[in-house]
C-alpha positions in Angstrom: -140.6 6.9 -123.9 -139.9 5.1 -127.3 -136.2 5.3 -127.0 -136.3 5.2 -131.4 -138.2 8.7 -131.2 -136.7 10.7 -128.7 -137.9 13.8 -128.4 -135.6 17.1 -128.5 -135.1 19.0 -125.6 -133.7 23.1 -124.5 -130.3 23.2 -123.4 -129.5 23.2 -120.6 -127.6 26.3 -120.0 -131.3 28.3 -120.6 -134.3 27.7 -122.1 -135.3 28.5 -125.4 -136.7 31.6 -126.7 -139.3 30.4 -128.9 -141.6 29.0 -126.8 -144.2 26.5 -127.3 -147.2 28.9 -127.5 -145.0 31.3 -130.1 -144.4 28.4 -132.4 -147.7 27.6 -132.5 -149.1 30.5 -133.5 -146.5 31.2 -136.1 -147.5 28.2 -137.3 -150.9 29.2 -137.7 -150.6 32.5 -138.8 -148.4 30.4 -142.0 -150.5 30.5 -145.2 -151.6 26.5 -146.1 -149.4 24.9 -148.9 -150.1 22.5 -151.0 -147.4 20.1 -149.4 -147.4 19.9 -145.8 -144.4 19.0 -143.5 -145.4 15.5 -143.6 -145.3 15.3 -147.2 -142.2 16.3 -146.8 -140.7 14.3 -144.5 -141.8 11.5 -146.7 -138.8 12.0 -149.0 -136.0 9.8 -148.1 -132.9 9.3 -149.7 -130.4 6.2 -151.0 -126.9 6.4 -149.4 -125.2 2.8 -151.1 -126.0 -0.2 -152.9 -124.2 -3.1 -154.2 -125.2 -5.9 -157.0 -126.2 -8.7 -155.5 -124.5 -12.1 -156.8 -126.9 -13.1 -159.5 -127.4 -9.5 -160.3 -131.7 -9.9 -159.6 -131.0 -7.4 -157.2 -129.7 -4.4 -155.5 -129.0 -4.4 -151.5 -129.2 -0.4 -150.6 -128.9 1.8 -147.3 -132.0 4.2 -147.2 -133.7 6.3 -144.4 -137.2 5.4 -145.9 -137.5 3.4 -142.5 -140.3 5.6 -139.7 -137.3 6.6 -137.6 -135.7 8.1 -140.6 -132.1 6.2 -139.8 -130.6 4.3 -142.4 -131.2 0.9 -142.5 -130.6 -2.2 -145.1 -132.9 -2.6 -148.0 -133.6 -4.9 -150.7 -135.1 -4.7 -153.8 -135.3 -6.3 -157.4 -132.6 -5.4 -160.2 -136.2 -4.2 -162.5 -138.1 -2.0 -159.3 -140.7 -3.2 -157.6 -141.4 -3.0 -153.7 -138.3 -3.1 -151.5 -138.1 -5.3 -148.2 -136.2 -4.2 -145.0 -133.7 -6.8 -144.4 -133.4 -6.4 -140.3 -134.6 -4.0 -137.8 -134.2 -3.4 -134.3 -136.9 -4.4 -132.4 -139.3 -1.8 -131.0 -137.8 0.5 -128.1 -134.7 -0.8 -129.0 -132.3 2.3 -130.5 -131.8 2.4 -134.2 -128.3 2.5 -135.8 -127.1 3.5 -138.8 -125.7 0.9 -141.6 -123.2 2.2 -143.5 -120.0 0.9 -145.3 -122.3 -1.7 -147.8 -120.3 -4.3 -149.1 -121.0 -7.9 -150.4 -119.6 -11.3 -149.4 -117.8 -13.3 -152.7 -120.5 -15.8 -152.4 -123.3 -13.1 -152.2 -124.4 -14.8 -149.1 -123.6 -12.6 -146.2 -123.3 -8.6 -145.9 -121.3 -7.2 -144.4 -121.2 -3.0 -142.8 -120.2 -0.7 -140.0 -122.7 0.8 -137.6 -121.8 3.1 -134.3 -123.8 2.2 -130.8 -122.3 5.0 -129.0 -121.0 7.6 -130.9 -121.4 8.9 -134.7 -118.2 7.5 -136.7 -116.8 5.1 -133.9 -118.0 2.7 -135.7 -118.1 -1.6 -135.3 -118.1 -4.2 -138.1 -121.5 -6.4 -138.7 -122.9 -9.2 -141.1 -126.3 -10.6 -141.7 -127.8 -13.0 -144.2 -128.6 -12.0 -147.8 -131.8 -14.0 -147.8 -134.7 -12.7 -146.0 -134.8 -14.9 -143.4 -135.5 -12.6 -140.6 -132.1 -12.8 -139.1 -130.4 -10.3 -136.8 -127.1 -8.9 -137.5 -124.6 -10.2 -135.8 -121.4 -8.2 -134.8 -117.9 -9.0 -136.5 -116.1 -6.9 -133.8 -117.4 -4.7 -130.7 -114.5 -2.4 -129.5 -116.6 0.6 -129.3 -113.7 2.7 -128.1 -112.0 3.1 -131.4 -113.2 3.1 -135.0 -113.6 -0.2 -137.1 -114.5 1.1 -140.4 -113.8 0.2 -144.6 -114.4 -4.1 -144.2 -113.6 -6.1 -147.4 -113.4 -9.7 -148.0 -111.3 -12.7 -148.9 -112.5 -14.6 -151.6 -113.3 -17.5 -149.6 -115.3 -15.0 -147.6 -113.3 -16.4 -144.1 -111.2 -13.2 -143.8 -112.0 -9.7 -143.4 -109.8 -6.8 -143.6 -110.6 -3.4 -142.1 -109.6 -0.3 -141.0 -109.2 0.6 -137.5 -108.0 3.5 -135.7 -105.1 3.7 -133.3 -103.7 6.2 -131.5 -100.5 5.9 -133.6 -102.8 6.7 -136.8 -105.1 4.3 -139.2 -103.8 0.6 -139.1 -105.2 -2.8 -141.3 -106.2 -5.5 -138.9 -107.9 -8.9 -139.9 -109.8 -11.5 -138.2 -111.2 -14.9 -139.3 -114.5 -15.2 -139.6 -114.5 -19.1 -139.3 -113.4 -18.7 -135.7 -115.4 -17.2 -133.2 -112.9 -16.8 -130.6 -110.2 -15.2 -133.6 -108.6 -12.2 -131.9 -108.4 -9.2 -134.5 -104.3 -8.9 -135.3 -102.5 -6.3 -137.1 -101.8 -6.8 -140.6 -99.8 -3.3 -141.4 -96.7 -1.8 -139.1 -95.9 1.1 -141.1 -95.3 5.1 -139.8 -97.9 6.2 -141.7 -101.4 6.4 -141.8 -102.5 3.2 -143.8 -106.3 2.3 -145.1 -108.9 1.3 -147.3 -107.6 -2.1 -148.1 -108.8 -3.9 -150.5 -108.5 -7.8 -151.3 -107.5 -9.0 -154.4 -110.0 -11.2 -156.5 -107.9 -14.6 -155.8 -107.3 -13.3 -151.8 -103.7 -13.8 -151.8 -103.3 -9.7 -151.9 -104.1 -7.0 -149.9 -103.8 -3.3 -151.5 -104.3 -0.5 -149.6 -103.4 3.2 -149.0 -100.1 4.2 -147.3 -99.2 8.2 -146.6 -100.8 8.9 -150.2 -99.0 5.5 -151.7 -100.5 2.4 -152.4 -99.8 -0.4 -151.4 -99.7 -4.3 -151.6 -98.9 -7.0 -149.5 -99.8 -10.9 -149.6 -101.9 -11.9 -146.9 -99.2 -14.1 -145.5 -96.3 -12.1 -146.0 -94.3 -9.4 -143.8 -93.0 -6.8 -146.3 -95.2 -4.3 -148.2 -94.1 -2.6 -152.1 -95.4 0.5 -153.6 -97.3 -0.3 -156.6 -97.6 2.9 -158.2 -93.9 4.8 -159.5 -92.5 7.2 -157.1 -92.2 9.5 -160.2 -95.5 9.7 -160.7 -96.2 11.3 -157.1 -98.1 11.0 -153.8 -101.5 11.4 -153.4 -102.8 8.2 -154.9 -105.5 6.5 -154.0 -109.3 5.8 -155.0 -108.6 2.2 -156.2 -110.3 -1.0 -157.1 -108.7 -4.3 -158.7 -109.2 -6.0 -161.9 -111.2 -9.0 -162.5 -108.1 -11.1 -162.9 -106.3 -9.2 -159.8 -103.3 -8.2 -162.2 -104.4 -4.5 -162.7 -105.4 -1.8 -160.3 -107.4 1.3 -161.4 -106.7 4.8 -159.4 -107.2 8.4 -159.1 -104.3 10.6 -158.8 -104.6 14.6 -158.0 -101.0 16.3 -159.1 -102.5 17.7 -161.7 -104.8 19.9 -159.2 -107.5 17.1 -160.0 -108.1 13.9 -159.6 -107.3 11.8 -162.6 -108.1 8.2 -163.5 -105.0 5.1 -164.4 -104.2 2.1 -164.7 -100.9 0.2 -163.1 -100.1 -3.4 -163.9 -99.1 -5.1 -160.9 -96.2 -6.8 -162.0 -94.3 -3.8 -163.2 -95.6 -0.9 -162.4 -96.8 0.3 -165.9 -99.0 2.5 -165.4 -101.7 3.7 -168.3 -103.1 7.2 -167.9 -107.1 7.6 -168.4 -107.8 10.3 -168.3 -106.3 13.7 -168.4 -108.7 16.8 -168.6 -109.6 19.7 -166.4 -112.5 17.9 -164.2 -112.8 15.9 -161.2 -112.9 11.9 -161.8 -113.6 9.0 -158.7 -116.0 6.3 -157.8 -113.5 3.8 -160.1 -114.9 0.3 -160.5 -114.2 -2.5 -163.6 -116.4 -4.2 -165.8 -116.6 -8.0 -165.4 -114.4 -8.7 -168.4 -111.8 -6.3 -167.6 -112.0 -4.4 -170.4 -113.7 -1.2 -169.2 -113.8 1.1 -166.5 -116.6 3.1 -165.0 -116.2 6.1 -163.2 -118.1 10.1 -162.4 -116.5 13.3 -164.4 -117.4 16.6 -163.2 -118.9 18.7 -165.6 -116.9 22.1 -166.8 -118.9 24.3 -163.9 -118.0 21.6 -161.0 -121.8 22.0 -160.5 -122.8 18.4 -162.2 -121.0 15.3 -163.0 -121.8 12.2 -165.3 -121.3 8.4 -165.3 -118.5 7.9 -168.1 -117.2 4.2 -169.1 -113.3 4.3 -170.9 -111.4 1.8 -172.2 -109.2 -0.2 -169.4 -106.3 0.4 -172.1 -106.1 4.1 -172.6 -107.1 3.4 -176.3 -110.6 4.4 -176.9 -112.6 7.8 -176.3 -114.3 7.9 -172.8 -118.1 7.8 -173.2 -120.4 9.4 -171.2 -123.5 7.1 -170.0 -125.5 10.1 -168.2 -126.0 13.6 -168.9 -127.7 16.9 -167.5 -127.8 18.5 -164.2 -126.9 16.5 -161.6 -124.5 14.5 -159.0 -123.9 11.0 -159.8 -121.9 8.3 -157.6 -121.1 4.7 -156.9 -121.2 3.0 -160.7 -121.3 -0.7 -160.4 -121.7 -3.4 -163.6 -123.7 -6.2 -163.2 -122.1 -9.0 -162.2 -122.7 -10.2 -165.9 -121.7 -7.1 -167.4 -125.3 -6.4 -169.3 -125.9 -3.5 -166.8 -124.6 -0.6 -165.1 -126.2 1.1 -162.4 -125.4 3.9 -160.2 -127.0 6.5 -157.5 -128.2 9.7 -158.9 -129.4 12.8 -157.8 -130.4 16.4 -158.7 -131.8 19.4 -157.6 -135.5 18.2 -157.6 -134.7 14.6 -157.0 -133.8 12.8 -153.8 -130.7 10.0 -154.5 -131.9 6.7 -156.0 -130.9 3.9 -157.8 -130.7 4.1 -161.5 -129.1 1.9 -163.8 -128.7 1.4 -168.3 -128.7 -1.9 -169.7 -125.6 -2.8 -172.3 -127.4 -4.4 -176.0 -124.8 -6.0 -178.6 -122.3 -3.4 -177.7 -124.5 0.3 -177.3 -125.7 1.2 -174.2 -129.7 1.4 -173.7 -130.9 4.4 -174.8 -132.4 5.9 -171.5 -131.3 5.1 -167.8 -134.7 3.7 -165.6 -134.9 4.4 -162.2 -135.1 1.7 -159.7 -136.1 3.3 -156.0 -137.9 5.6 -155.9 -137.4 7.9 -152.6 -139.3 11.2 -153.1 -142.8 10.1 -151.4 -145.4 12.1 -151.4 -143.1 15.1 -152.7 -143.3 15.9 -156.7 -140.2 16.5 -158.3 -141.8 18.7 -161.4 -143.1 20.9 -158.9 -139.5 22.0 -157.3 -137.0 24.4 -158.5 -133.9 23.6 -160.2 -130.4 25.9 -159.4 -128.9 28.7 -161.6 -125.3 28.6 -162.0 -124.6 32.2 -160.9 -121.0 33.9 -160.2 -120.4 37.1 -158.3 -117.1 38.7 -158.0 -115.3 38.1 -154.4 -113.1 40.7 -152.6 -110.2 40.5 -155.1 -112.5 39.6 -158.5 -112.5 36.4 -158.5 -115.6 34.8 -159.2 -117.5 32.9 -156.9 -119.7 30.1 -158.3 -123.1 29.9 -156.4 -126.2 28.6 -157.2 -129.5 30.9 -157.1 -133.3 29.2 -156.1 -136.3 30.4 -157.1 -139.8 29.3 -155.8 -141.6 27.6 -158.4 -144.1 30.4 -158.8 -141.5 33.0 -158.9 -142.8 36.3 -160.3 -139.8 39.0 -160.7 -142.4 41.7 -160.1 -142.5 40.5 -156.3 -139.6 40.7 -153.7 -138.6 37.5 -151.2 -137.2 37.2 -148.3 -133.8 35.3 -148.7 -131.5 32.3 -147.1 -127.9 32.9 -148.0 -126.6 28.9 -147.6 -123.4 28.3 -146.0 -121.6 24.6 -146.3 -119.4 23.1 -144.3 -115.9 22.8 -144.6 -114.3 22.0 -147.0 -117.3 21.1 -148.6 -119.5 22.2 -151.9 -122.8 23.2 -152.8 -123.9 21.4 -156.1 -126.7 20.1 -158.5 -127.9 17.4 -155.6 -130.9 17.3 -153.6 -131.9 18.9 -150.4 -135.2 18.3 -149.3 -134.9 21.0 -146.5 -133.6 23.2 -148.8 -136.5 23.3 -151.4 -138.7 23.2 -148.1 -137.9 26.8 -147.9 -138.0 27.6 -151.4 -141.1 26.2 -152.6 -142.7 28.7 -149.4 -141.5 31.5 -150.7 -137.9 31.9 -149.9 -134.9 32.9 -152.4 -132.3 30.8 -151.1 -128.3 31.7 -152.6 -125.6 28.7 -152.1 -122.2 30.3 -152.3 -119.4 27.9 -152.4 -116.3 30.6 -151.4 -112.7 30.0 -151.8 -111.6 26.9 -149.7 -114.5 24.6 -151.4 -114.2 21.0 -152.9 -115.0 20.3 -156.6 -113.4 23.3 -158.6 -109.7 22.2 -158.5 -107.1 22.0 -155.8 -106.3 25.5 -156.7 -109.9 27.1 -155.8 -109.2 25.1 -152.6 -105.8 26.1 -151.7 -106.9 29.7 -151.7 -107.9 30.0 -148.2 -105.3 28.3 -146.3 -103.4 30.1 -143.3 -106.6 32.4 -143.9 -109.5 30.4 -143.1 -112.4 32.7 -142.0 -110.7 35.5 -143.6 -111.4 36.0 -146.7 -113.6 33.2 -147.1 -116.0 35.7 -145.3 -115.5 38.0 -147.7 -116.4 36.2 -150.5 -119.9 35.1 -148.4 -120.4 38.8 -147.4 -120.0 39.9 -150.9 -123.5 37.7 -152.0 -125.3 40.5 -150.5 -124.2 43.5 -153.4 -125.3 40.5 -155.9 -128.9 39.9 -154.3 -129.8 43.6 -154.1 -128.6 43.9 -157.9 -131.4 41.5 -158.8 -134.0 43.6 -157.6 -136.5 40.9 -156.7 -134.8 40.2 -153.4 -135.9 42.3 -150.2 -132.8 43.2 -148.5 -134.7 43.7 -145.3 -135.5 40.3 -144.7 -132.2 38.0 -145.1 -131.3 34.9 -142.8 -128.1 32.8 -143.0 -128.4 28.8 -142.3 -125.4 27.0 -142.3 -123.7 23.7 -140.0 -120.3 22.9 -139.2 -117.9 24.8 -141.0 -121.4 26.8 -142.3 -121.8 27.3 -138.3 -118.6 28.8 -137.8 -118.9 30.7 -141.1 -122.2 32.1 -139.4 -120.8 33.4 -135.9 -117.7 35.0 -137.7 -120.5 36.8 -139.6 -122.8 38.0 -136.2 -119.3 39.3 -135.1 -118.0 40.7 -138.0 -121.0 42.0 -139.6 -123.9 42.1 -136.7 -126.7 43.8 -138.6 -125.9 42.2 -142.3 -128.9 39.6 -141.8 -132.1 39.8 -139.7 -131.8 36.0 -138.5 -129.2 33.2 -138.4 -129.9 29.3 -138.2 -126.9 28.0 -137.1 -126.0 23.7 -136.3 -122.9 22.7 -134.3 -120.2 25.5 -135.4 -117.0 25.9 -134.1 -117.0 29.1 -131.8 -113.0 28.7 -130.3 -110.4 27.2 -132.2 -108.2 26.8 -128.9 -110.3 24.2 -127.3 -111.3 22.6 -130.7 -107.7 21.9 -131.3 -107.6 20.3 -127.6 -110.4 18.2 -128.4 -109.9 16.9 -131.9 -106.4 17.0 -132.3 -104.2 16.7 -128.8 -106.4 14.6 -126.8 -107.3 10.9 -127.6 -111.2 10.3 -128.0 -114.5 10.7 -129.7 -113.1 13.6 -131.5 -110.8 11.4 -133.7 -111.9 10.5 -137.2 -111.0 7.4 -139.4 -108.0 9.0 -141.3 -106.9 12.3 -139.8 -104.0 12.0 -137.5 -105.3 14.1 -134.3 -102.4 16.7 -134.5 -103.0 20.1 -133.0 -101.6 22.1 -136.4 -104.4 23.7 -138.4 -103.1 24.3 -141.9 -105.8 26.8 -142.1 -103.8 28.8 -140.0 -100.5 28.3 -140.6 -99.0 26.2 -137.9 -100.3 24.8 -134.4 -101.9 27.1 -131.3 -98.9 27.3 -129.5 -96.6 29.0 -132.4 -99.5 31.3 -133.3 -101.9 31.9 -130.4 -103.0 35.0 -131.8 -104.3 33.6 -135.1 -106.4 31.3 -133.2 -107.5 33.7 -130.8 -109.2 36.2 -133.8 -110.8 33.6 -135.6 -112.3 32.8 -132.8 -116.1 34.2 -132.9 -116.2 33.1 -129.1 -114.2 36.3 -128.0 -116.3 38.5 -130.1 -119.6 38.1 -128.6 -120.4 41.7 -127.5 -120.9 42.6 -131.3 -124.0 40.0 -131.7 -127.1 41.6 -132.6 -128.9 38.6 -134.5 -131.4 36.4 -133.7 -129.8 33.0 -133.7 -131.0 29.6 -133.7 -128.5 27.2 -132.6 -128.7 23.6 -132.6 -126.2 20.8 -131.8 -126.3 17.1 -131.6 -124.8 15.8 -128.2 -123.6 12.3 -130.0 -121.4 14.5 -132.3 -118.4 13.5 -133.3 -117.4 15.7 -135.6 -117.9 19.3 -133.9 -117.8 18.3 -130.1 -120.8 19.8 -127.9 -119.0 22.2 -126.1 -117.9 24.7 -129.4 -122.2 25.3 -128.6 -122.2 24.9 -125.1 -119.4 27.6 -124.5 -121.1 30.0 -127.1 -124.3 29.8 -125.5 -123.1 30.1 -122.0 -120.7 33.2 -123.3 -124.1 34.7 -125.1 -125.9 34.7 -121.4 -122.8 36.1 -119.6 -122.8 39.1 -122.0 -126.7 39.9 -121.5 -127.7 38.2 -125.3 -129.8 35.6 -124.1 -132.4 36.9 -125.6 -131.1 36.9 -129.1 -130.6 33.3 -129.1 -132.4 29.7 -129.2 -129.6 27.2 -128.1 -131.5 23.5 -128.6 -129.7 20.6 -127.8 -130.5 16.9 -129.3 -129.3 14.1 -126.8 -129.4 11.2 -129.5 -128.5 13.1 -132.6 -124.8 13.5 -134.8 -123.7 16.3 -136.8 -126.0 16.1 -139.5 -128.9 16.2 -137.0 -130.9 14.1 -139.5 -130.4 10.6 -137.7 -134.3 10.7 -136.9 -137.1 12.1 -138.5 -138.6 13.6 -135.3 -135.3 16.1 -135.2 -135.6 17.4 -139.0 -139.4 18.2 -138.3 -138.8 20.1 -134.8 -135.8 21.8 -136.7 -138.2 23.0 -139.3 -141.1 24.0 -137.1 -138.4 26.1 -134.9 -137.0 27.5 -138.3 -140.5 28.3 -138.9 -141.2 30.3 -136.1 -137.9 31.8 -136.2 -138.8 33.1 -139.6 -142.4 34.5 -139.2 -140.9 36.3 -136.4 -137.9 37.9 -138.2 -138.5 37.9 -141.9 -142.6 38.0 -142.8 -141.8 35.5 -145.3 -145.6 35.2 -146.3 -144.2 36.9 -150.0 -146.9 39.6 -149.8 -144.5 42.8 -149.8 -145.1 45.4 -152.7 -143.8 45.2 -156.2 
């Protein structure tokens, strides 16, 4: 068996309900399209880049590899072909490279990548020029997680991020020595990381319990760079050229909001200042400018915007339209900016302006180009839609249409549910227009609790998460029968992770709302989740989060309020189910541990509801469930049958 491809496989607890000889004829019985599943899985996506030294190129992470797992790319600053930098040998497991960054010299790269589990990750370099070489590990304590590398200047030190059990510490090792023992660079009580060297490598900055701060490399005592009077929750930052500034985001104003602070004294110069949600800082070359995202008015979009490094000028936006934008970088000369962009219709890529006498080019080019076989001017792009929630508020969604759409005609429809705390936006999902462009109407509510609309949207659901976030899902349906295209008859929820738990608080709280659910690794008991992730050491931990056993979604920990736990826990509800589910669940998760599906599924047989659900289990996938290609096509052909069974979506009801 080709260890790279492994195939996915029925749980173990019972076998799947849609057999092989029912997928195949719901398969069949499926109209022919004019892009087929493999023109499909052809799309791939960009996940990070970085300039390289000369600024003739751009080193990226992309999925474009066979397996579909993101590997290292490189291609030229102007387009062209790219060039895989390393891959496994055949048989040999794929991992995913993540955490891009470049050495001073532009020599070396380095990233993280996990061999055991997703997020317990290790630190690895390999050669900028294609010389065939294999990575080569910096660290390989796969029992905790080595994540956020930077380096000196020199390029002998690196600084990372690693996770202990008394909370994120800075550790650095020298990379001149190969018998170097990683050693502790910060001692403080609270959670420190991201550090960040300073240009001249005297300096490490980093994040302390929403501070930040810096610390020379050979010294023992720390300072907070940023006023106390100016609040926590800093953070987001990146150094000057000359190492005597640092850029940051701040979020007391309920949104994140760009600055300045001079080392020295602490001056800080405020950016920006504005109702929208700023990040992805990084400097111009000179010093003079700064480059960073702005969300749009709706949340929906965002734009690349440059501003004057000294609070004096207008902030100018480089990009514009629909879309998610992320990662701006200048050149290394300063002539060009580039960044990764994304839309409705379009899969993330490269895309970068050039800078002439002072005015920036007049239309961005696209360097990589991801979407295969797949045109983009023949997918649908979003309406920004609202509906009214439980108590009026309005709830910003976004409506699909297939690309044929003709009002006269009713769909079947996929009510989209993120996870948590999440946001559904103006960026691509190839899955997604999968189902819209064969006939689907799919509606992407983002319900109180969700990122990108102010801290105030998301503060609305704590101490009543699954409450009345359910409410404001439940409350899509009024809005699709209003529209009068949508058949009401034939409605299927899909949603993972928080989305999964979203979904089982609906098949217990409202068991005949929708005809079918697709559900991927949900929480089903809150009790055992908070045994997992948060009082027990382990996989369960994540970079930053202190495991704790308090859920602020609730109020306080399990054992003050046992009984707030116990209701919004979908697992104790299970004699309500009456919808066909398809579950799936990655055994290599990290995120949502196996057992929230494992203990629904086994709870669903005890109560006699087998038959209602397809429990699938993936022994070499994460949460996403999109580490190989082989999964997202067997997730589709199941979703397929699921929905010829349960919805007719052939789009041939009456008018």
């Amino acid at each position: 068996m080709n260890r790279s491809h492994p195939p996915p496989r029925a749980s173990r607890l019972f076998l799947s309900t849609l057999h092989a000889t029912a997928l195949a004829s719901a398969l069949c019985a499926r109209p022919a399209f004019a892009q087929s599943l493999d023109d499909w899985l052809s799309v791939s996506r960009v996940g990070e880049f970085v300039w390289s030294a000369d600024g003739d190129a751009f080193y990226y992470t992309s999925n474009a590899h066979d397996s579909g797992t993101l590997a290292i790319f490189r291609i030229a600053s102007d387009g062209g072909d790219p060039e895989g930098l390393a891959w496994p040998p055949e048989g040999t497991r794929p991992e995913p490279a993540q955490s891009l960054g470049m050495s001073p010299g532009g020599d070396e790269l380095v990233f993280v990548s996990a061999r055991y589990f997703q997020g317990y990750d290790n630190l690895w370099r390999i050669p900028t020029a294609p010389s065939g070489a294999a990575p080569t590990p910096i660290t390989f304590n796969d029992a905790v997680i080595e994540t956020a590398p930077t380096l000196s200047a020199d390029g002998r030190t690196v600084a990372y991020q690693v996770r202990t059990p008394a909370g994120p510490r800075i550790f650095l090792r020298d990379l001149a020595d190969s018998r170097a023992w990683p050693r502790l660079f910060t001692t403080g009580d609270a959670n420190e990381t991201s550090p960040r060297f300073s240009p001249d490598g005297r300096f490490i900055a980093f994040s302390s319990g929403g501070d930040i701060r810096i610390r020379a490399v050979g010294g023992t005592e720390s300072r907070v760079i940023v006023d106390p009077a100016i609040g926590g929750g800093n953070g987001g930052f990146a150094w000057s050229p000359d190492g005597t500034r640092l850029a940051f985001a701040n979020g007391r104003s309920g949104w994140a909001q760009v600055a300045v602070v001079r080392i020295e004294t602490g001056d800080v110069t405020p950016i920006t200042y504005d109702e929208r949600e700023h990040g992805g800082i990084s400097w111009s070359p000179d010093g003079r400018r700064l480059v960073f995202t702005r969300s749009d008015a709706s949340g929906f979009s965002n734009q690349v915007v440059v501003a004057p490094a000294d609070g004096m000028g207008a902030t100018r936006a480089i990009t514009g339209g629909k879309g998610r934008r992320s990662r701006p970088r200048f050149s290394p000369d300063g002539d060009e900016l580039a960044w990764i962009e994304q839309s409705d219709t379009r899969t993330p890529d490269i895309w970068k302006t050039a800078w002439n006498g002072g005015e920036w080019g007049e239309r961005p080019v696209q360097v990589t180009n991801s979407m295969g076989r797949i045109d983009p001017e023949r997918l649908s792009e979003a309406e920004e839609v609202y509906y009214p929630g439980p108590d009026n508020l309005p709830i910003p969604t976004l409506l699909y249409r297939p690309r044929d759409f003709d009002p006269s005609r009713t769909y079947p429809v996929i009510v989209r549910l993120h996870g948590h705390p999440g946001q559904w936006n103006h960026s691509f999902e190839m899955m997604r227009q999968y189902w819209v462009q064969r006939g689907f109407v799919v509606a992407a509510p983002n319900p109180r609790g969700s990122r990108g609309f102010g801290q105030g949207f998301h503060d609305l659901h704590i101490a009543d998460y699954g409450g009345v976030e359910f409410q404001d899902v439940m409350n899509v349906l009024p809005f699709l029968e209003g529209l009068g295209y949508v058949d009401m008859t034939r409605k299927a929820t899909w949603g993972g992770s928080g989305g999964g738990y979203m979904s089982l608080v609906i098949a217990t709280e409202a068991p005949d709302a929708f005809q079918a659910q697709v559900i991927r690794a949900p929480v089903s008991e809150w009790r055992l989740l908070a045994n997992d992730r948060f009082a027990a050491s382990g996989r369960h931990w994540t970079a930053s989060r202190t495991p704790r056993r308090e859920r602020s979604e609730f109020g306080g920990p399990y054992e003050e309020i046992p009984e707030e736990y116990e209701e919004r826990s979908p697992v104790n509800f299970v004699d309500n189910v009456q919808v066909p589910q398809l579950l799936l669940q990655g055994l290599r998760d990290a995120a949502v541990p196996p057992r929230q599906s494992q203990v629904w599924a086994e709870r669903m047989r005890e109560a006699g509801k087998g038959d209602l659900l397809s429990y699938i289990e993936y022994p070499d996938e994460d949460h996403s469930l999109r580490r190989y290609k082989a999964t997202v096509r067997d997730i589709l052909e199941r979703m397929d049958a699921l929905f010829a069974r349960h919805l007719r979506p052939n789009t041939e009801s009456a008018p």
